[in-house]
C-alpha positions in Angstrom: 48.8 20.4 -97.1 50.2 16.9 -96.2 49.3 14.9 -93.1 51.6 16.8 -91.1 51.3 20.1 -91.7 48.0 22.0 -89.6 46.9 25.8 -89.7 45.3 27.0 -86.9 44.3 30.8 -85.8 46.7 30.3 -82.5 49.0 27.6 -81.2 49.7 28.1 -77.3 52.9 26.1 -76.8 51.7 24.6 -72.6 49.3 23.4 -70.9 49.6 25.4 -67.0 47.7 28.2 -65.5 49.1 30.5 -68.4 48.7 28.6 -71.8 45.0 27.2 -70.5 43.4 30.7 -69.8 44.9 31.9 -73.2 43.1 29.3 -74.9 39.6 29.7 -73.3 40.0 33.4 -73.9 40.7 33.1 -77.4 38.0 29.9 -77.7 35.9 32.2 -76.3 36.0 34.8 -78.5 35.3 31.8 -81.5 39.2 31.2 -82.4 40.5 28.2 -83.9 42.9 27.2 -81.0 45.7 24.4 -81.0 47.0 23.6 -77.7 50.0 21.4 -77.5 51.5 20.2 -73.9 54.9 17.5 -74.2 53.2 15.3 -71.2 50.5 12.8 -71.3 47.8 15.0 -70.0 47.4 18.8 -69.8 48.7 18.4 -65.9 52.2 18.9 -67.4 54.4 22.1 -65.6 54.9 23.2 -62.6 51.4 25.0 -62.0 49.7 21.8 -60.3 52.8 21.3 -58.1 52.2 25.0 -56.6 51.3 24.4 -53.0 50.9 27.7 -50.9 48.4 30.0 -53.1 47.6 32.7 -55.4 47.3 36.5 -54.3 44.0 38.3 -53.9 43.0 41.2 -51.7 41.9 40.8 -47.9 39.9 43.1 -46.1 43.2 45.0 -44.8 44.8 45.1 -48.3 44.9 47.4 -51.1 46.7 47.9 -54.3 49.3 50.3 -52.8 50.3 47.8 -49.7 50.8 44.9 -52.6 52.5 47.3 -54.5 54.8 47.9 -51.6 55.4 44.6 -50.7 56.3 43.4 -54.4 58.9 46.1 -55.2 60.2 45.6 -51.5 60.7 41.8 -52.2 62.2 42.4 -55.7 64.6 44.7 -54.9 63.0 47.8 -56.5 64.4 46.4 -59.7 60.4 45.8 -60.6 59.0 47.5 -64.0 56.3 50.0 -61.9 53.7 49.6 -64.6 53.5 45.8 -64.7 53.3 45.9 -61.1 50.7 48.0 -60.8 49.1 46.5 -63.6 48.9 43.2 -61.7 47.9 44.4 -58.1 45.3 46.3 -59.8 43.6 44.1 -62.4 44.9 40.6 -61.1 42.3 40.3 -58.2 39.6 41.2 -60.7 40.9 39.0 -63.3 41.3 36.3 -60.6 37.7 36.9 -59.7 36.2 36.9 -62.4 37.8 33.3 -64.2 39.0 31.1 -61.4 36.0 32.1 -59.1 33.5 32.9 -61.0 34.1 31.5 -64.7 36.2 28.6 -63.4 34.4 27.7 -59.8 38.2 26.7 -58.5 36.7 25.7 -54.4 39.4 27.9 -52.7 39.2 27.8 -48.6 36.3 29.6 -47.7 35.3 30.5 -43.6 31.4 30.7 -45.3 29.4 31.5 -48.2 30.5 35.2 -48.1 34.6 34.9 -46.9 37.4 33.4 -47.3 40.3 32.3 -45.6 43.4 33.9 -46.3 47.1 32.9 -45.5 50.2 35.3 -45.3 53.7 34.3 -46.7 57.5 35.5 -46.6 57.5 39.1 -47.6 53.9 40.4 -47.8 52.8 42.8 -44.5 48.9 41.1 -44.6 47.4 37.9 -45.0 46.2 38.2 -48.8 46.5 34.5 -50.4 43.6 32.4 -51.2 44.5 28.4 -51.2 43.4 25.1 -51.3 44.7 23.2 -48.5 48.2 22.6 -49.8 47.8 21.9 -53.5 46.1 25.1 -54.7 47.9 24.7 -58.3 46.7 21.0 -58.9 43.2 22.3 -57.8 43.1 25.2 -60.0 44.2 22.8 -62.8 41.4 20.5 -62.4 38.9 23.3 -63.0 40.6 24.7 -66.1 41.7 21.3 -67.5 38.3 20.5 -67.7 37.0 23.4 -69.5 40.1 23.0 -72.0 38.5 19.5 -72.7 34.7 20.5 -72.9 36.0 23.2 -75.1 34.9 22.8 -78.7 37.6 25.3 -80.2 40.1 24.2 -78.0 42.0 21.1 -80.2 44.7 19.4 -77.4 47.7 17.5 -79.0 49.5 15.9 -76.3 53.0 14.2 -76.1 54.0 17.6 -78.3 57.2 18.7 -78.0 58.0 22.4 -80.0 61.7 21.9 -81.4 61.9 25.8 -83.1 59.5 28.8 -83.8 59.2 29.0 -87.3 60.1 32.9 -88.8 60.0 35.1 -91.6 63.6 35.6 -91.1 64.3 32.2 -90.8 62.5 29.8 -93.0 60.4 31.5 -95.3 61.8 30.7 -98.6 60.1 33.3 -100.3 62.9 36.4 -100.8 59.7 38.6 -100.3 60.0 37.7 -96.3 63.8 37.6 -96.3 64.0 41.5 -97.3 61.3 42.2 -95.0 62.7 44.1 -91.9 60.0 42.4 -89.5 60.5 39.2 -88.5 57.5 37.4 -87.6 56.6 34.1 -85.5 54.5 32.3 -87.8 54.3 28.8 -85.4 56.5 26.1 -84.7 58.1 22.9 -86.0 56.7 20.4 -83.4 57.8 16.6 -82.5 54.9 14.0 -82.3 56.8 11.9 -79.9 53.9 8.7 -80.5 54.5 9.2 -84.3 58.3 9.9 -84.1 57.6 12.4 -86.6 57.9 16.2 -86.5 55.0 18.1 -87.6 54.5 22.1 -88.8 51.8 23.8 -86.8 51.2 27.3 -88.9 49.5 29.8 -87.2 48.5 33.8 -87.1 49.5 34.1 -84.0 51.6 31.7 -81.2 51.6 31.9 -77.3 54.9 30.6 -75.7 53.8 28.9 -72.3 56.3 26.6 -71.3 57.0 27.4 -67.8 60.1 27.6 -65.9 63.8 25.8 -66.3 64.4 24.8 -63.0 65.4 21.6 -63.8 68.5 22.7 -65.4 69.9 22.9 -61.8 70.8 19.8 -59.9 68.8 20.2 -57.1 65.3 21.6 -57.7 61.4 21.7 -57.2 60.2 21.4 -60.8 58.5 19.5 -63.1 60.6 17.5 -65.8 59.1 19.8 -67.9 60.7 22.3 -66.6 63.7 23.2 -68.8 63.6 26.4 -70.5 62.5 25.6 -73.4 60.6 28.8 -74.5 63.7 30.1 -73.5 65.8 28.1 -75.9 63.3 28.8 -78.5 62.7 32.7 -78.4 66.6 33.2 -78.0 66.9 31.2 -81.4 64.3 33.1 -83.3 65.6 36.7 -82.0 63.1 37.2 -79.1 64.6 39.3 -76.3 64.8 38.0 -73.3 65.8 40.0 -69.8 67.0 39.3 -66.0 67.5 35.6 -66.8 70.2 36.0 -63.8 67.2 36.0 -61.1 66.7 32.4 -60.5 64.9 31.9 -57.4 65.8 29.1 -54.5 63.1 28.1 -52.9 64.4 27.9 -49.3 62.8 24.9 -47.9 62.8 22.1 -50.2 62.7 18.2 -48.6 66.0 16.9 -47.2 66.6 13.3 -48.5 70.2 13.0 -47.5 72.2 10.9 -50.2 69.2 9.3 -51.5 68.0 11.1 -55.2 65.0 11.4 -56.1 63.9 13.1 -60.0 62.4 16.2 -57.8 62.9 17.7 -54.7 59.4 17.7 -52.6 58.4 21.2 -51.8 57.9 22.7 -48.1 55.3 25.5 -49.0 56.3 28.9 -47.6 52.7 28.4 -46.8 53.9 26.5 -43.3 55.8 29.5 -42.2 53.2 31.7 -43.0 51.2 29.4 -40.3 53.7 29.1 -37.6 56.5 27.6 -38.4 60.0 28.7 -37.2 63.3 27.5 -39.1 65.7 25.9 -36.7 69.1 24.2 -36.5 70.6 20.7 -35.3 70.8 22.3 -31.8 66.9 23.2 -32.0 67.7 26.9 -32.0 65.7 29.1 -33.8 68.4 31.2 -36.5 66.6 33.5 -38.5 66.2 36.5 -36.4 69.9 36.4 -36.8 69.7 37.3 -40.5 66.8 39.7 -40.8 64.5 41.1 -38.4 61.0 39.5 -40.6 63.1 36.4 -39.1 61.2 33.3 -40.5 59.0 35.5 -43.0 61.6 37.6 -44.9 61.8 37.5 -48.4 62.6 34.0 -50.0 66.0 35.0 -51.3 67.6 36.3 -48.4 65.8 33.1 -46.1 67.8 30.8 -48.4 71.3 32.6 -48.2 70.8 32.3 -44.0 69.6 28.9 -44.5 73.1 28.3 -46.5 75.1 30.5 -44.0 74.1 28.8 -41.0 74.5 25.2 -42.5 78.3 26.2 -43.5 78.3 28.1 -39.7 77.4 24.6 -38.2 78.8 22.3 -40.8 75.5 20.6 -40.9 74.2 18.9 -44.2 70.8 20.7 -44.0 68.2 22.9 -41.2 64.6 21.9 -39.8 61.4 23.2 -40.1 60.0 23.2 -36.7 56.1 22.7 -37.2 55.8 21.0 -33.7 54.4 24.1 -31.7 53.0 27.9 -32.7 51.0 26.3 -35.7 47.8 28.3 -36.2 46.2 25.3 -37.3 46.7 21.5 -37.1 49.1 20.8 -39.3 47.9 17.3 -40.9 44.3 19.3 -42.1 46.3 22.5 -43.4 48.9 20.7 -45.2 47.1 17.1 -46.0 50.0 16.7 -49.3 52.7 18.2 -47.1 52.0 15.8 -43.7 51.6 12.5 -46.3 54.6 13.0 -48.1 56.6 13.8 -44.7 54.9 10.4 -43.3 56.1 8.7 -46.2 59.3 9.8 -45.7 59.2 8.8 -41.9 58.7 12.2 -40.2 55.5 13.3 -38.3 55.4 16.8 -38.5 53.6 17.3 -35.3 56.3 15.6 -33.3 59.3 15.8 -35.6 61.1 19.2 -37.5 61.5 18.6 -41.4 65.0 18.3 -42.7 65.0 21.4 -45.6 67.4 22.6 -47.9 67.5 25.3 -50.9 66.6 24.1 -53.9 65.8 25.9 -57.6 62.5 27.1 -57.8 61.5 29.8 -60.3 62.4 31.7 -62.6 62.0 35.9 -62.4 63.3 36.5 -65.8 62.4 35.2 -69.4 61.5 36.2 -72.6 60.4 40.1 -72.2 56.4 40.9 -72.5 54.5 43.8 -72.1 51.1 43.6 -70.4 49.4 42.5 -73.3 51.8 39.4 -73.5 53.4 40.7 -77.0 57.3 39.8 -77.3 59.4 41.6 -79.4 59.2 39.5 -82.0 55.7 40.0 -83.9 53.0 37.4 -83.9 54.2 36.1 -80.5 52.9 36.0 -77.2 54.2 34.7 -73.9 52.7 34.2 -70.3 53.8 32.8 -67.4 56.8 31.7 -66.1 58.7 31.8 -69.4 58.4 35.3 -69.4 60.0 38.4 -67.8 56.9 40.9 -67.6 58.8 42.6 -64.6 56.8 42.3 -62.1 59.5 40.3 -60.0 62.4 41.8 -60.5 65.0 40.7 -58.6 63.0 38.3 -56.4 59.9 37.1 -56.8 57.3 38.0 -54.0 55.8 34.4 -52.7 52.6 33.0 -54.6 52.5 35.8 -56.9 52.9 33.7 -59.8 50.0 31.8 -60.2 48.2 35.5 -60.1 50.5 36.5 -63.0 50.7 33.7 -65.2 46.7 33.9 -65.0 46.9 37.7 -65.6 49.0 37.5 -68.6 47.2 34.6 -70.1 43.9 36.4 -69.8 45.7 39.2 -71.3 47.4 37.9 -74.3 44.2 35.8 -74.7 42.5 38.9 -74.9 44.5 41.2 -77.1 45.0 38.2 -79.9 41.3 38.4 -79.8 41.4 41.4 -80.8 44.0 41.2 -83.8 42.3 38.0 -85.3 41.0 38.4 -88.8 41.7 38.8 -92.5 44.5 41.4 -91.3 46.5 39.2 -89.5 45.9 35.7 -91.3 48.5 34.2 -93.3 49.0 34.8 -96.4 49.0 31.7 -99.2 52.4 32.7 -100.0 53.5 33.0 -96.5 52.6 29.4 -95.6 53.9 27.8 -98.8 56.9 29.3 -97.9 57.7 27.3 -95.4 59.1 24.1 -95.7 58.8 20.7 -94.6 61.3 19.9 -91.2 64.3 18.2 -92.7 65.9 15.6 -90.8 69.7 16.5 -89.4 70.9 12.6 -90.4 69.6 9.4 -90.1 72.7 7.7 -88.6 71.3 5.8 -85.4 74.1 7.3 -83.0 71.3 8.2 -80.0 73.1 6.9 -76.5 70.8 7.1 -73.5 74.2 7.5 -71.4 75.5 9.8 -72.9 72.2 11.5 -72.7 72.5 11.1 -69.3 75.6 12.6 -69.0 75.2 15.6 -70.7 72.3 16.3 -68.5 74.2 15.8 -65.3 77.5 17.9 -66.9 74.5 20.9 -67.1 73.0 20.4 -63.6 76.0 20.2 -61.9 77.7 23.0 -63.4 74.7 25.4 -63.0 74.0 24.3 -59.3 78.0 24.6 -58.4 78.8 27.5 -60.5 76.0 29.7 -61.1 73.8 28.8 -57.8 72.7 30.5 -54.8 76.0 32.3 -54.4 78.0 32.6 -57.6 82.0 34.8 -58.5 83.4 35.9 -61.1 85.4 32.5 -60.9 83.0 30.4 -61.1 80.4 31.5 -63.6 83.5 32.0 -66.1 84.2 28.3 -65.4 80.4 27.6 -66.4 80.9 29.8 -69.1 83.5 27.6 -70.8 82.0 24.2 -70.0 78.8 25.0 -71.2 80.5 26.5 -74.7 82.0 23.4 -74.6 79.3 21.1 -74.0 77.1 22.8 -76.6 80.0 22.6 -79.4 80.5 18.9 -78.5 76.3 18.2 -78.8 76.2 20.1 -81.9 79.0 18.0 -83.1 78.0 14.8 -82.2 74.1 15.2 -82.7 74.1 16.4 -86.7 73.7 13.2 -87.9 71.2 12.1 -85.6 67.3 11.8 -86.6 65.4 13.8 -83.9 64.0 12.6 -80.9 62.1 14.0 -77.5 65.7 13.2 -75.7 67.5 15.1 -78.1 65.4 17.9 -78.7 64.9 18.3 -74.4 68.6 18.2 -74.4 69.4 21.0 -76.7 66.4 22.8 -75.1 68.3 22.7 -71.8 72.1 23.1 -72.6 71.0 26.4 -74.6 69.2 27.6 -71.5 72.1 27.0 -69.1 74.3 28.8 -71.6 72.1 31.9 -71.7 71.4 31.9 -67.9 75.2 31.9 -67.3 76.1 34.8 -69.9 73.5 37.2 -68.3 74.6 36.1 -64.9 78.1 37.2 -66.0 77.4 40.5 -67.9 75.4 41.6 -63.9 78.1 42.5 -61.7 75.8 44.1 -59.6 74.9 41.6 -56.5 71.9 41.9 -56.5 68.3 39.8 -55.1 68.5 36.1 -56.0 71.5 37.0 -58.3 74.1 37.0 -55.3 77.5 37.5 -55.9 80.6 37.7 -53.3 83.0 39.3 -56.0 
């Protein structure tokens, strides 16, 4: 094997709540893991930017009530066995790593209790937090046990171009008459080498996280992208509901000013007190729904939208001047700073707040072990559509399930690992070395730049909060378009990060918008007026 070519019992493709418990589970159980993240550091994603929590039981609570409130918030459109998977064995799961295993320091009243919050949609207070950065704190823990791990081998500044497959690049005709198709790991680009890489492995775990930045306006990493998305959908994969994109309501306001991501309100500071308002001061939401301020995110965002074209104002406020539970500068420390910075004090001043993209309820279809439909993968987290949100995604339910199913798919690969399962010699000689598209130096940052902004602009006009039959065909045919001019122009280009993120995100958009027409059914966050 050549410098660039590694074998490894599992590659987990991200570095978030999901792909890090997937490797310590499989490290664990003595695998030879290879854990690649595209940042500089495994604090990559969108898990350390969640804010409000992660879903456990209070005394009041059982599995039925969270049951309840997940279908309720999702439409009934939920798969009944995932949910009940998660409200059953998340908390135990939950207790067991990040508590026990992991020692995350969620908010405790003493030794024996905690302190639980209550968000949009859930009928008791269940949700254990850290202040206001309970994803970065939970990341701190299980980065460091990544590290410390001795099976665990991190490549950072990795960025998986393609799953490699039977179907698709073994040479061997043995493979190509095989009716299986099997994920046998991925081509990946060393972006400090400029050089792409083949990472074989027995079995691969597709963590990439969301692809809300493939929208305009949104809360997400710059990771964020759909690149799992973009990959599994090349290599046959199925993926379901990628028409459920979830807004998040209440997103930073910063007028005409850009900045590369929209600052997140947590749903966290409604859950404490805080009532949505308009220019006038008056409180709107009991207008829309009687939960008022704590109904489900979806329909919050389409009366935040409705009431900003009822008024003709440019955004709402988040009144967190009086009926907080707690001060507001110690609940929300991250929250209050970046508010400061921004010159508002949110214990004399409402927040400007808009809708933004937030997360995504479909993805590549799991069961509850994590297996895809394509053999020899796995995928966890938000790349995934395990059905537990269905049409809407109940509030900090995520973290619980990306740690579910990365505890799961860690688990069951376990299981499979051995002589069974390991490549064969033929298998990995079989596949071939990457070959370069061109070599003609034709890479323009602006152009780059504009393909990106063609994508976020068509998906946050056309296939947004409220989308027609009109519009999404419009998407439809720009995006065809867009993708026929890249692969045109791009052949002869050598590969790069750029590239590679570019193709990632114009193939999500394209996908997003197909499902988004074949669902005529209004439905959720997948809201249509035709």
């Amino acid at each position: 094997m050549n410098d660039y070519r590694l074998k490894t019992d599992v590659l987990v493709i991200g570095s978030g709540i999901a792909g890090s418990l997937a490797a310590l589970n499989l490290a664990e159980a003595g695998a030879d893991v290879t854990l690649i993240t595209a940042g500089d550091d495994l604090f990559a994603g969108n898990t350390r930017l969640a804010q409000g929590g992660i879903v456990f039981h209070s005394q009041d609570d059982e599995p039925g009530i969270l049951e309840k409130d997940i279908m309720n918030a999702g439409w009934k459109q939920n798969y009944l066995r995932a949910v009940r998977y998660l409200c059953h064995k998340g908390p135990k799961v939950l207790q067991k790593t990040l508590i026990d295993a992991y020692r995350v320091p969620f908010a405790q009243r003493d030794l024996d209790s905690w302190y639980f919050t209550r968000e949009g949609g859930h009928s008791v207070a269940r949700i254990l937090y850290a202040k206001d950065h309970t994803g970065l704190t939970i990341m701190e823990q299980l980065t460091k046990a990544v590290v410390d791990c001795p099976n665990i081998r991190v490549l950072t500044k990795r960025t998986a171009i393609d799953l490699l497959t039977t179907h698709h690049h073994a040479s061997h005709l043995d493979f190509k008459y095989n009716l299986m198709n099997q994920c046998v790991g991925a081509y990946v680009f060393n972006e400090a080498l400029g050089q792409v890489e083949i990472i074989l492995a027995d079995f691969t775990v597709l963590a990439t996280g969301g692809a809300g930045r493939i929208f305009l306006h949104s809360t997400n990493a710059r990771e964020a992208i759909g690149s799992g998305l973009s990959m599994a959908h090349r290599a046959g994969a199925k993926l379901h509901n990628l028409e459920y994109v979830q807004f998040h309501p209440t997103a930073f306001y910063q007028g005409a000013r850009r900045f590369e991501r929209r600052f997140l309100i947590s749903e966290a500071v409604r859950g404490e007190g805080a009532r949505l308002v308009n220019a006038a001061g008056e409180a709107f939401m009991e207008r829309y729904d009687p939960r008022a301020d704590l109904a489900p995110r979806d329909i919050v965002t389409r009366a935040i939208m409705a009431e900003m074209l009822r008024t003709g104002d440019d955004c709402v406020f988040l009144d967190t001047t009086s009926g907080m539970h707690d001060d507001v500068a110690e609940r929300f420390p991250t929250i209050y700073s970046k508010c400061q910075e921004q010159g508002f004090d949110m214990r004399a001043t409402p927040i400007p707040v808009v809708p933004a993209a937030h997360y995504f309820c479909g993805g590549i279809l799991v069961d509850t072990r994590g297996r895809t439909t394509l053999e020899r993968l796995y995928s966890a987290g938000e790349c995934t559509c395990t059905g537990v949100h269905g049409a809407n995604r109940l509030a900090s339910t995520s973290l619980l399930e990306g740690m579910l199913w990365g505890h799961s798919a860690g688990q069951d690969i376990a299981k499979r690992l051995g002589a069974k399962w390991r490549l064969s010699k033929k298998l990995v000689d079989s596949i071939p070395d990457w070959q370069n598209p061109g070599d003609i130096q034709n890479e323009d940052p602006a152009l780059i730049a504009q393909d990106w902004a063609t994508i976020r602009n068509t998906m946050w006009n056309y296939v947004g909060i409220i989308r027609s039959t009109a519009r999404l065909r419009r998407a439809f045919e720009d995006l065809r378009t867009l993708s026929k001019n890249m692969h045109d122009f791009y052949k002869q280009t050598p590969i790069s990060k750029p590239i590679i993120d570019l193709f990632h995100g114009c193939q999500t958009a394209y996908v997003v918008t197909q499902a988004a027409m074949r669902n005529r059914k209004s439905l959720g966050c997948h809201y249509r007026v035709d």
